[in-house]
TILO-422148 format. One line per field, with one value per residue: residue number from 0; residue in three letters; x negated, y negated, z negated of N, C-alpha, C, O, CB in turn. Coordinates in steps of 0.2 Angstrom, whole numbers, padded with zeros to 4 digits. Each point is the difference from the previous one (the first is absolute). Glycine has a CB too. Example, Ala and Ser with C-alpha at 12.3 -4.5 7.8 and 13.67 -1.06 7.14 Angstrom:
! TILO-422148
n: [0;1]
res: [ALA;SER]
n_east: [-0066;-0007]
n_north: [0028;-0011]
n_up: [-0039;0010]
ca_east: [0004;-0004]
ca_north: [-0006;-0006]
ca_up: [0000;-0001]
c_east: [-0004;0004]
c_north: [-0006;-0005]
c_up: [0000;-0003]
o_east: [-0005;-0003]
o_north: [0001;-0006]
o_up: [-0003;-0001]
cb_east: [0014;-0003]
cb_north: [0005;0009]
cb_up: [-0003;0011]
END
This chain:
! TILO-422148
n: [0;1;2;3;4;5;6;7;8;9;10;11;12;13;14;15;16;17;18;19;20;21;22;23;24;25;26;27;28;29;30;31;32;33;34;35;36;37;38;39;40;41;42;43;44;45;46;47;48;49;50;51;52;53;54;55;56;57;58;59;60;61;62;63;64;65;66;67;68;69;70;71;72;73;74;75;76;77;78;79;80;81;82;83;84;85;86;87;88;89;90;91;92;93;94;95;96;97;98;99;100;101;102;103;104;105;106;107;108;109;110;111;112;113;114;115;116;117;118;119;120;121;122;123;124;125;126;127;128;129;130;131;132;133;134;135;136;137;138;139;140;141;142;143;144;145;146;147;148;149;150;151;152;153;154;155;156;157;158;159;160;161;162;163;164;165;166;167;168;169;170;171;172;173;174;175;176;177;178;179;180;181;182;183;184;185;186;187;188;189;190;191;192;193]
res: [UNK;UNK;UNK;UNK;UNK;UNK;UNK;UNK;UNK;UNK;UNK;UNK;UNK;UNK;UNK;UNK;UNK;UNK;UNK;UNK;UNK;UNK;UNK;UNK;UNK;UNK;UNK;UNK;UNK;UNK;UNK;UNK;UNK;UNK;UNK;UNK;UNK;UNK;UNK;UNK;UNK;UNK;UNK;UNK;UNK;UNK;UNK;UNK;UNK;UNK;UNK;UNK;UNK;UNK;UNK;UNK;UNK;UNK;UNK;UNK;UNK;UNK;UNK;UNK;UNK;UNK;UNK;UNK;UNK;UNK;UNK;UNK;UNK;UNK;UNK;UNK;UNK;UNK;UNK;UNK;UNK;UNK;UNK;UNK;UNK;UNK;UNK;UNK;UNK;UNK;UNK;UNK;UNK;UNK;UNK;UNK;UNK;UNK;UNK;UNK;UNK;UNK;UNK;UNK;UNK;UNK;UNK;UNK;UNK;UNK;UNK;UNK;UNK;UNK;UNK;UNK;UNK;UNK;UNK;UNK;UNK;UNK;UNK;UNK;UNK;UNK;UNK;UNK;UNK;UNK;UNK;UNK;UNK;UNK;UNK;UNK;UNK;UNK;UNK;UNK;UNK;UNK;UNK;UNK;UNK;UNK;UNK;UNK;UNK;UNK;UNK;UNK;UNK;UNK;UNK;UNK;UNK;UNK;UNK;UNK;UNK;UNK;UNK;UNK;UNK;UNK;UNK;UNK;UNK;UNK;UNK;UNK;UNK;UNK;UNK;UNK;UNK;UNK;UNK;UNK;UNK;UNK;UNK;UNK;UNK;UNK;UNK;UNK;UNK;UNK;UNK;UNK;UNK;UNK]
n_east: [-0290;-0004;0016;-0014;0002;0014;-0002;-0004;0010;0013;-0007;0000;0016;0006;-0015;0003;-0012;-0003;-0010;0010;0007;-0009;-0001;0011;0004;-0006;0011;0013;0003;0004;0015;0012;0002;0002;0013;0006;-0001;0010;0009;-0006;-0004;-0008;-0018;0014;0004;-0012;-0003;0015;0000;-0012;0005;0014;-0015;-0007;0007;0000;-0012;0000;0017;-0002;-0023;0012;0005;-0015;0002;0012;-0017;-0002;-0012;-0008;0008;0013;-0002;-0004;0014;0008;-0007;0000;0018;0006;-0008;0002;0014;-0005;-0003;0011;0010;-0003;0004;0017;0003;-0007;0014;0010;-0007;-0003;0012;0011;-0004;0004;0020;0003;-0006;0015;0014;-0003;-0003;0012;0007;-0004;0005;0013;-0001;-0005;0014;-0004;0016;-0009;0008;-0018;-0006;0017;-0001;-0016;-0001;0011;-0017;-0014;0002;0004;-0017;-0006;0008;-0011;-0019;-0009;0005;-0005;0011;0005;-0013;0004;0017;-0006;-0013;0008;0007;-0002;-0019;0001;-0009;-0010;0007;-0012;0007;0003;-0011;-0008;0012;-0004;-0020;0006;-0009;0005;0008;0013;0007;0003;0009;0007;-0003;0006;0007;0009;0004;0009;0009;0003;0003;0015;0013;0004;0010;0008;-0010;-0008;0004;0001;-0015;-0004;-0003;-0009;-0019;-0013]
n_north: [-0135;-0015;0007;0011;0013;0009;0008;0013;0005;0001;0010;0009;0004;0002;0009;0007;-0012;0011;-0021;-0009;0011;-0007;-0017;0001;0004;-0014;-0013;0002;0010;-0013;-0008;0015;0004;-0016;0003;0015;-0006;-0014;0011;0013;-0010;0016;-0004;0019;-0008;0000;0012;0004;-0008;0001;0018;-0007;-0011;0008;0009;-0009;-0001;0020;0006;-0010;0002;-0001;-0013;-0012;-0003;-0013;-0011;-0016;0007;0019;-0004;0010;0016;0004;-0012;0005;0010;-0005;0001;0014;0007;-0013;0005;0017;-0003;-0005;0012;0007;-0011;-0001;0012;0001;-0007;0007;0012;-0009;-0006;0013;0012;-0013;0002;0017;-0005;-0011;0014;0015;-0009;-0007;0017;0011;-0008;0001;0013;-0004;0006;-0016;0014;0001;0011;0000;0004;0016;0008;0001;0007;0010;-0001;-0006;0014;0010;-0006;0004;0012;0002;-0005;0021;-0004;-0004;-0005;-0010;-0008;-0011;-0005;-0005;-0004;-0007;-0006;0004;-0005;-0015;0016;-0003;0013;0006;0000;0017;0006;-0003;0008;0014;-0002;-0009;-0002;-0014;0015;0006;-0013;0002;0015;-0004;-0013;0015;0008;-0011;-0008;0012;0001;-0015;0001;0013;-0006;-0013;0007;-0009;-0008;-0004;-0014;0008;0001;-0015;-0004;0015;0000;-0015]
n_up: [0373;0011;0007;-0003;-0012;0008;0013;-0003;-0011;0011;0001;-0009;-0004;0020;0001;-0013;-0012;-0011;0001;-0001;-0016;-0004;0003;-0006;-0015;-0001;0006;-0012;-0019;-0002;0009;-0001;-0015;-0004;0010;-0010;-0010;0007;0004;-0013;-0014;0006;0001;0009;0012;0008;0007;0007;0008;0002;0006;0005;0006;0005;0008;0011;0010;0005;0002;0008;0007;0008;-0006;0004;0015;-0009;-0010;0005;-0014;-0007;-0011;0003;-0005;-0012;-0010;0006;-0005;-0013;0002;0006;-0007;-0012;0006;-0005;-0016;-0004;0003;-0007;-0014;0003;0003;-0012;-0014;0008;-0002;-0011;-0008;0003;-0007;-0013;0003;0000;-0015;-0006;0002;-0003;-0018;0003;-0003;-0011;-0016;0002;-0003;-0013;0002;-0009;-0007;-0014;0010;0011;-0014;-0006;0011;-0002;-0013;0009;0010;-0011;-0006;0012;0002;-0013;0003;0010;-0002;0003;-0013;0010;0010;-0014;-0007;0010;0000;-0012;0006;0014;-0005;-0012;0001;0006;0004;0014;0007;-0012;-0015;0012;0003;-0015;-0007;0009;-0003;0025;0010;0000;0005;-0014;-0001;0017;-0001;-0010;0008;0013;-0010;-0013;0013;0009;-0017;0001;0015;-0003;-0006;0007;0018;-0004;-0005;0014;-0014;-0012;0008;-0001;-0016;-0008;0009;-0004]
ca_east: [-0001;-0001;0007;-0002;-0002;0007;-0002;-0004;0003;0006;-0002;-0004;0003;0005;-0002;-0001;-0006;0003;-0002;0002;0004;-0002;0000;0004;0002;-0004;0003;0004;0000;0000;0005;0003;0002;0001;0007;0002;0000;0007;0006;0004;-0003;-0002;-0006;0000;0006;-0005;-0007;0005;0000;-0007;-0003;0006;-0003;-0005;0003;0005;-0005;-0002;0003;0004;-0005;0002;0004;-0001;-0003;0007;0001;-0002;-0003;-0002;0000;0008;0001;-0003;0005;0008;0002;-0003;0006;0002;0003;0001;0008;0003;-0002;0005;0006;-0001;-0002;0006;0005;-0005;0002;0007;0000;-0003;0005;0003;-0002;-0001;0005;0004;-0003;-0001;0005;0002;0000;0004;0004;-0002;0001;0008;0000;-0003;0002;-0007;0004;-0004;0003;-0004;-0010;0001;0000;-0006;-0007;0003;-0003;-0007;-0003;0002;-0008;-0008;0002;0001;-0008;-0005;-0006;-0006;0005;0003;-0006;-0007;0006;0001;-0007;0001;0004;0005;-0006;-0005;-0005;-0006;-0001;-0004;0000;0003;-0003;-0004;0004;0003;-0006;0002;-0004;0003;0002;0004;0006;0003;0005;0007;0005;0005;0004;0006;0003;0004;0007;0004;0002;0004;0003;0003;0001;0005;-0002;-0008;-0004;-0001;-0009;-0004;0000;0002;-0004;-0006]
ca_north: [0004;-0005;0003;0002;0005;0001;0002;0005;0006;0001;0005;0006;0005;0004;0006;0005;-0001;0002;-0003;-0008;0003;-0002;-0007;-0002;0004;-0004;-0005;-0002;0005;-0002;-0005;0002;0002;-0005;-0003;0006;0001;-0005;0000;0007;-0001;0007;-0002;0006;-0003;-0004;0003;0004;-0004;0000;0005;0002;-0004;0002;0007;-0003;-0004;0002;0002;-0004;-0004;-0002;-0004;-0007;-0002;-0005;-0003;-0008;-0004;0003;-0004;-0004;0006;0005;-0001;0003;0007;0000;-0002;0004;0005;-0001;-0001;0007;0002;-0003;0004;0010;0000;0000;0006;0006;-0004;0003;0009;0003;-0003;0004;0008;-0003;-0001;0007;0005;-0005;0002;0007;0003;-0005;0004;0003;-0001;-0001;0008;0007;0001;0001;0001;0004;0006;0001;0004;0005;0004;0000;0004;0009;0006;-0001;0004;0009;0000;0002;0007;0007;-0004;0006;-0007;-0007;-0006;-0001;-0001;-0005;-0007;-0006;-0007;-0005;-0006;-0004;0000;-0004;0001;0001;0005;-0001;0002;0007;0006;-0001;0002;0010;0003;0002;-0005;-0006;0000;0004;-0006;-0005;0003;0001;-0009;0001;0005;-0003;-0004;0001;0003;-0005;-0006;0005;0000;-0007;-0002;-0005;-0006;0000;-0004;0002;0006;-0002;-0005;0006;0005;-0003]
ca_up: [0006;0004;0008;0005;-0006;-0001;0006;0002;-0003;0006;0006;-0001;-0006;0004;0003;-0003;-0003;-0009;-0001;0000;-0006;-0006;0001;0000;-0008;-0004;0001;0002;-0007;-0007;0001;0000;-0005;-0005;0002;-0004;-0008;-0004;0001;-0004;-0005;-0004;0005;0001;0006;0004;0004;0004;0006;0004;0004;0007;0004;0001;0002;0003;0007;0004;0004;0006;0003;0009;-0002;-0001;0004;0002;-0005;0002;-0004;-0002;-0007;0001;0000;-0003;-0004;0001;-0002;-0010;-0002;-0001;-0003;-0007;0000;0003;-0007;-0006;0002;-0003;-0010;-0003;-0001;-0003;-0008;-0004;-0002;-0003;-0005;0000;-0004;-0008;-0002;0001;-0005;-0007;0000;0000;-0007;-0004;0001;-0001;-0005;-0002;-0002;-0010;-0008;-0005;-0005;-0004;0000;0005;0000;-0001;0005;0001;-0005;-0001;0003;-0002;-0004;0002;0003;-0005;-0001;0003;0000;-0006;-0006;0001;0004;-0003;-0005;0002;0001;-0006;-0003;0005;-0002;-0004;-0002;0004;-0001;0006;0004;-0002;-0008;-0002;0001;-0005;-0007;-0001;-0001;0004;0006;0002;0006;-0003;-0003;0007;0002;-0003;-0001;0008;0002;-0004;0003;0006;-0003;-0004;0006;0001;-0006;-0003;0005;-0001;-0004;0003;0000;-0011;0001;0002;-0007;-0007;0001;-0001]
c_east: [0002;0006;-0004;-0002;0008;0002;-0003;0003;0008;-0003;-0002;0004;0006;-0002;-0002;-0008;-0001;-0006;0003;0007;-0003;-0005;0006;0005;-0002;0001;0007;0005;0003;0007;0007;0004;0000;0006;0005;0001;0004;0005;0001;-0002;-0002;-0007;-0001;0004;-0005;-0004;0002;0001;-0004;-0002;0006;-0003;-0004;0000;0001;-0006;-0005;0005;0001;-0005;0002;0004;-0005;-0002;0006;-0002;-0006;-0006;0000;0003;0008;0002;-0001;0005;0005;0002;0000;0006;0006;0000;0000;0007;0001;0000;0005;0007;0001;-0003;0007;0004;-0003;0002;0007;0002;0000;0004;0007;-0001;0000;0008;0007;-0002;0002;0008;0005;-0002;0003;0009;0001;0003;0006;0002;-0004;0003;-0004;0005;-0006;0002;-0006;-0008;0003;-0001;-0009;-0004;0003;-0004;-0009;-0004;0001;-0009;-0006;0001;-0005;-0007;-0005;-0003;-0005;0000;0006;-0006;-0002;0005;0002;-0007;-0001;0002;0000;-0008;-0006;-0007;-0004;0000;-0006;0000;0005;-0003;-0006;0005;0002;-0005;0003;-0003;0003;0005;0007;0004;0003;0005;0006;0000;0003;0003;0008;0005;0004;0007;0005;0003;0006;0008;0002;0003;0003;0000;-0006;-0002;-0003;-0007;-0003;-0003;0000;-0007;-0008;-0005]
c_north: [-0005;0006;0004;0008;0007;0005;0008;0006;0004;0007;0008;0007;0003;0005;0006;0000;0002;-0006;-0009;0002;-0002;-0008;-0005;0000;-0006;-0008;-0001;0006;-0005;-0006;0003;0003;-0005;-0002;0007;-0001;-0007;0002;0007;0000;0007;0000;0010;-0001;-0003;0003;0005;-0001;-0001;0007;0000;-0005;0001;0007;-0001;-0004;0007;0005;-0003;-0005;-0001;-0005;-0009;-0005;-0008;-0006;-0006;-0002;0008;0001;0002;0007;0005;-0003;0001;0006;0002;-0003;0003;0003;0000;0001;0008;0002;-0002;0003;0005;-0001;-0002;0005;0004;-0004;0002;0006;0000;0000;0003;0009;-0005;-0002;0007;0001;-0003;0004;0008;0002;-0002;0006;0005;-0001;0000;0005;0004;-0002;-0001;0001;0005;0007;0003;0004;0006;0007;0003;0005;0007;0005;-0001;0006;0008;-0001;0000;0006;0005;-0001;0007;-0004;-0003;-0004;-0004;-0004;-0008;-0004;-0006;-0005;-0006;-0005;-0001;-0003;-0008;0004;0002;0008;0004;0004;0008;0008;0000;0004;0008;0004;0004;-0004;-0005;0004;0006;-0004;-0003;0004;0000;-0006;0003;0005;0000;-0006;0003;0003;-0004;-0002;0005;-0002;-0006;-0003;-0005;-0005;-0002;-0006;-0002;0005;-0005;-0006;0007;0003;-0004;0002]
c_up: [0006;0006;0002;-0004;0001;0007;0000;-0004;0002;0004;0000;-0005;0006;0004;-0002;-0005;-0007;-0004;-0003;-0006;-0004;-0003;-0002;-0007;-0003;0002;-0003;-0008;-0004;0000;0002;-0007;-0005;0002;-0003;-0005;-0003;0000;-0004;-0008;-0004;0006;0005;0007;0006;0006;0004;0006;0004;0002;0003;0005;0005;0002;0008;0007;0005;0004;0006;0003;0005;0002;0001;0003;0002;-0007;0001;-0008;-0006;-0006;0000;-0001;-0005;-0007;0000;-0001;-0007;-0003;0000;-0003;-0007;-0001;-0001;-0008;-0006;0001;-0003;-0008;-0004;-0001;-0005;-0010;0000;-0001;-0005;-0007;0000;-0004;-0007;-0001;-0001;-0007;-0008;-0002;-0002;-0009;-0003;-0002;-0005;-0011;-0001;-0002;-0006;-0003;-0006;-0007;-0006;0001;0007;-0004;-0006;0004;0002;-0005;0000;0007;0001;-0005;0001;0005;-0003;-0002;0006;0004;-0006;-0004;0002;0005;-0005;-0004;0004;0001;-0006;-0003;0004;-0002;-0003;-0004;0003;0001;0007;0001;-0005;-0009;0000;-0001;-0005;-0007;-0001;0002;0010;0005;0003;0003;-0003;-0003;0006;0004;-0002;0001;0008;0002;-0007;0005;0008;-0005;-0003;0007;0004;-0003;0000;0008;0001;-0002;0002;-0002;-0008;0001;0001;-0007;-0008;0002;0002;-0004]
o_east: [0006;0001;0002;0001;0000;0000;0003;0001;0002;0002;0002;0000;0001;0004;-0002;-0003;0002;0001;-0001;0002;0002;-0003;0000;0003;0003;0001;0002;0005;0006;0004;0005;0006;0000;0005;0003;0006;0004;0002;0005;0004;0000;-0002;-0004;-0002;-0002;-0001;-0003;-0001;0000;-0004;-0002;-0001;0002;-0005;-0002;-0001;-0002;-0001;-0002;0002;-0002;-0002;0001;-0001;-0001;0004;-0006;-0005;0006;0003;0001;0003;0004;0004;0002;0005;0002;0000;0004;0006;0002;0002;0005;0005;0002;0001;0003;0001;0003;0003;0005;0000;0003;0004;0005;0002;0002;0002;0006;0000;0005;0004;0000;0002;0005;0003;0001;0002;0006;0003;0003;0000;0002;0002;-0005;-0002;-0006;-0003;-0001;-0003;-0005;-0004;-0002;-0003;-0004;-0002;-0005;-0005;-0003;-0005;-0004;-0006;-0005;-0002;0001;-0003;-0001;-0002;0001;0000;0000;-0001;0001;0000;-0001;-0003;-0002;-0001;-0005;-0003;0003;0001;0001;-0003;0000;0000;-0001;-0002;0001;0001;0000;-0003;0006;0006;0005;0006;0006;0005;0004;0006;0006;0003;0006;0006;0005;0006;0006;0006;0005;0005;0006;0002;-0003;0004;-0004;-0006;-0004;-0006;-0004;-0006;-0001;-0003;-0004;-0005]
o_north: [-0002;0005;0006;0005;0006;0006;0005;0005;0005;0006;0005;0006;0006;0004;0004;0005;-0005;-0002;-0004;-0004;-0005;-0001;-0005;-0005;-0005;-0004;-0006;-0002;0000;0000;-0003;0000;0002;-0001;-0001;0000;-0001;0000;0001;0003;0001;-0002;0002;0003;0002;-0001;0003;0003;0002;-0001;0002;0003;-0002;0002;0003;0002;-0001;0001;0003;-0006;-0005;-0003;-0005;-0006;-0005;-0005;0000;-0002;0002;0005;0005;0001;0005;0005;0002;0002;0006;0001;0000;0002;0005;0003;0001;0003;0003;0003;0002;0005;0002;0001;0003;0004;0003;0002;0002;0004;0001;0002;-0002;0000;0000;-0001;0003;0003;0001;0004;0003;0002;0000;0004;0004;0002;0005;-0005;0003;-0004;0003;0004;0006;0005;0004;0005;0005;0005;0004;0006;0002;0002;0005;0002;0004;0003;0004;0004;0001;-0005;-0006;-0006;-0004;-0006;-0005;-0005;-0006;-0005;-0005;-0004;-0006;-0006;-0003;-0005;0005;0003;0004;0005;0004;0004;0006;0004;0004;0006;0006;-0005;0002;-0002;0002;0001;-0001;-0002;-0001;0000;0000;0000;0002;0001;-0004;-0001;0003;-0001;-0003;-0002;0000;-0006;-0005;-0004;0000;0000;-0003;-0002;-0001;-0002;-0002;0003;0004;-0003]
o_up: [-0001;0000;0000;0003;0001;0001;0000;0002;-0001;-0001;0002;0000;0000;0004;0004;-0003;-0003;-0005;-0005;-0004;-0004;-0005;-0002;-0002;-0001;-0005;0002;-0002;-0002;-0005;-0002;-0001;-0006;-0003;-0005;-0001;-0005;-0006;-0003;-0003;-0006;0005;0004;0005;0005;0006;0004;0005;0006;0004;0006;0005;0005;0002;0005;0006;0006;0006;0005;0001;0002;0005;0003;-0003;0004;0000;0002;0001;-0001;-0002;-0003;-0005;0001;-0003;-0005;-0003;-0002;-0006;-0005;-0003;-0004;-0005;-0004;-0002;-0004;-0005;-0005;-0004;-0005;-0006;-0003;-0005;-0005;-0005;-0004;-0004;-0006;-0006;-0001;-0006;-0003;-0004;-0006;-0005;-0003;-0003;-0005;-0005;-0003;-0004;-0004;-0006;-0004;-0002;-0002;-0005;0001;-0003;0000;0002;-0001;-0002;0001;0000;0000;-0001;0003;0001;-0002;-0001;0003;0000;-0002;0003;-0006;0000;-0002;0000;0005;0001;-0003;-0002;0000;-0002;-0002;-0002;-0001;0001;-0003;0002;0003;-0005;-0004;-0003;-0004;-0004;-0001;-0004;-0005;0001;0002;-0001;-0001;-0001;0004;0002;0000;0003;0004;0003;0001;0005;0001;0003;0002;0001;0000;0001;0002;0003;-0003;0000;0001;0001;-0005;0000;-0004;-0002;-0005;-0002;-0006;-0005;0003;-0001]
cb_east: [-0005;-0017;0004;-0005;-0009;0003;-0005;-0011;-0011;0002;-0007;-0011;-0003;0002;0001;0012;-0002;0003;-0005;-0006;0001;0004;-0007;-0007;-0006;-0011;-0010;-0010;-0016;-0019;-0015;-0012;-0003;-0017;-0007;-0010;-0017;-0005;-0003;-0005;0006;0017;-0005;0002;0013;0000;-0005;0006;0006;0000;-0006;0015;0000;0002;0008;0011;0000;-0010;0006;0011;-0007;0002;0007;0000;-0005;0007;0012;0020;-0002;-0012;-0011;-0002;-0005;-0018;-0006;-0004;-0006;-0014;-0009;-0005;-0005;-0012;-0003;-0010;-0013;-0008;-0004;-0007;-0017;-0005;-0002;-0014;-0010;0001;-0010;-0012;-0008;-0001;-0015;-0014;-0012;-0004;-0012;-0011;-0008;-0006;-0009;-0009;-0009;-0013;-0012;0004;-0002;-0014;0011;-0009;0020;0000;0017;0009;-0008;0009;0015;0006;-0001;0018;0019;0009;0005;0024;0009;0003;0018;0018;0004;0000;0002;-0006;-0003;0010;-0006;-0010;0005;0010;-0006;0004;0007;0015;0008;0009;0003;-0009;0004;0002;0000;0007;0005;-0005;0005;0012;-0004;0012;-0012;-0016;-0018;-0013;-0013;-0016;-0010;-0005;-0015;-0009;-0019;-0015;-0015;-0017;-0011;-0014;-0020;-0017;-0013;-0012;0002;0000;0010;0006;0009;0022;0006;0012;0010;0019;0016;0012]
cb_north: [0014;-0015;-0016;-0018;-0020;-0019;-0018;-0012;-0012;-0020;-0016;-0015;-0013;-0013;-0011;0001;-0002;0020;0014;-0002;0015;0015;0008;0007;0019;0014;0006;-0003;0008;0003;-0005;0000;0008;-0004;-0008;0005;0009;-0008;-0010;0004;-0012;0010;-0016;0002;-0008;-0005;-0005;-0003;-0006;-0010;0004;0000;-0002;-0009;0001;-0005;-0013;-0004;0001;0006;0009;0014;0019;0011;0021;0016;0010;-0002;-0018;-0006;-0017;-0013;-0009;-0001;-0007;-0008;-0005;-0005;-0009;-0004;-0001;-0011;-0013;-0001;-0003;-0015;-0006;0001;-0007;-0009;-0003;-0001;-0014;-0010;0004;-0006;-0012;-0013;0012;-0004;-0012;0007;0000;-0018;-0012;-0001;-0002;-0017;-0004;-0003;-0009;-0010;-0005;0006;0006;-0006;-0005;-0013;-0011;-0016;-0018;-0013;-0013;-0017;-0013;-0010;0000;-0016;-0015;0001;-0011;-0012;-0008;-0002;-0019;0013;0013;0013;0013;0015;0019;0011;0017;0015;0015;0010;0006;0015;0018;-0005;-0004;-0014;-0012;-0014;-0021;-0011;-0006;-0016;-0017;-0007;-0003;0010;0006;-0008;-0005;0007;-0002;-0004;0006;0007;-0014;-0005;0006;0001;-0004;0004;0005;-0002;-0005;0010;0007;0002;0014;0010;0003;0006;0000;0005;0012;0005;-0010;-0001;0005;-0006]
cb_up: [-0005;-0004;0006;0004;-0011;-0008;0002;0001;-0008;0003;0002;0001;-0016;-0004;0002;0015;0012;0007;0011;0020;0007;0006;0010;0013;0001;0003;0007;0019;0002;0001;0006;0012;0009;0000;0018;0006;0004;0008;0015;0014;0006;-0010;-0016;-0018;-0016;-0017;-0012;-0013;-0011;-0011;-0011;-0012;-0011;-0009;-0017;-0020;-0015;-0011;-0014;-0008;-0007;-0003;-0012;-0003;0000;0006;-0008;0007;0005;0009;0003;0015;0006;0011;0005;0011;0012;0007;0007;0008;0013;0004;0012;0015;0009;0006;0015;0017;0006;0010;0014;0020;0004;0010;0010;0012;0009;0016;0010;0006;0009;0017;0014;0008;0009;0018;0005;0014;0012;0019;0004;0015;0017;-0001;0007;0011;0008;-0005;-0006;0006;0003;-0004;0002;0006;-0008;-0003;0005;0000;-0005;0003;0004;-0005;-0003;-0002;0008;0007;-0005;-0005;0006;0002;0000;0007;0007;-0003;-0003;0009;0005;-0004;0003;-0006;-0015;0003;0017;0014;-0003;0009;0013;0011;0006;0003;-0021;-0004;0005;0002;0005;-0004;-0012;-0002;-0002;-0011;-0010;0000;0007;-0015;-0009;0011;-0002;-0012;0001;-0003;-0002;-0012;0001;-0001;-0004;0011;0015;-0003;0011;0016;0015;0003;0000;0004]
END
């Protein structure tokens, strides 16, 4: 773009010209967002910047009346707000890494504390089995072909001559009685009630 071109679009865009705006976008989009996408290397990031830019110049069109070299300008600000972006992604990593370090440690934690004695999963199969008990036979039925059985939803209700949605009831309303029942051992349930 030669000075006089530069010039005019100066002029016209600080007077509010949505034309020369947009002379100005398409001139100037794609070299903007390649410089962007080098210094951030996300291209989500990148097309970001390039609309705050672009936001930015027309917010402040009145403004452009103080600007000597267009280019110089439109880069600086592309740089800023690469610096701005990068900043805020940094922070946003270290959170993110942080939380993955709370969560690594709270299990770390969690583990230490289980009890994996055997006197523990005793305990367990004793209220496992008061619990199958007190389950109505065919709740009780369909629970055991589930798990211990491995057996599909489907191969059961076929087997007790019962509908899918009849077998799916009892597995959720068994499973809330267990998950109930094993409260205290939730990561044993969680592992025992698969």
């Amino acid at each position: 773009m030669n000075n006089l071109n530069e010039k005019e679009i100066i002029k016209k865009l600080s007077e509010g010209d949505k034309v020369s705006f947009g002379l100005l976008f398409n001139l100037y989009y794609k070299r903007l967002s390649s410089f962007a996408f080098y210094y951030l290397n996300d291209e989500e990031s990148a097309k970001d910047v390039i609309q705050d830019i672009f936001a930015i110049v027309w917010d402040r069109h009145e403004e452009l009346k103080e600007v000597h070299n267009l280019s110089s300008w439109l880069f600086s600000m592309t740089k800023n707000q690469c610096l701005k972006k990068n900043a805020h992604l940094k922070v946003r990593q270290k959170h993110a890494d942080y939380l993955k370090y709370r969560e690594l440690e709270i299990t770390q934690s969690a583990l230490s504390d289980l009890d994996t004695s055997p006197l523990t999963f005793d305990e367990i199969n004793g209220i496992i089995e008061k619990t199958l008990k007190s389950l109505s036979p065919q709740a009780r039925r369909i629970f055991e072909m589930s798990r211990f059985k491995q057996k599909k939803n489907r191969e059961i209700a076929e087997e007790l001559g019962i509908s899918i949605k009849t077998v799916e009831a009892n597995m959720s309303k068994s499973l809330k009685v267990f998950k109930s029942s094993l409260r205290h051992y939730l990561p044993f349930v969680i592992y025992l009630l698969q």
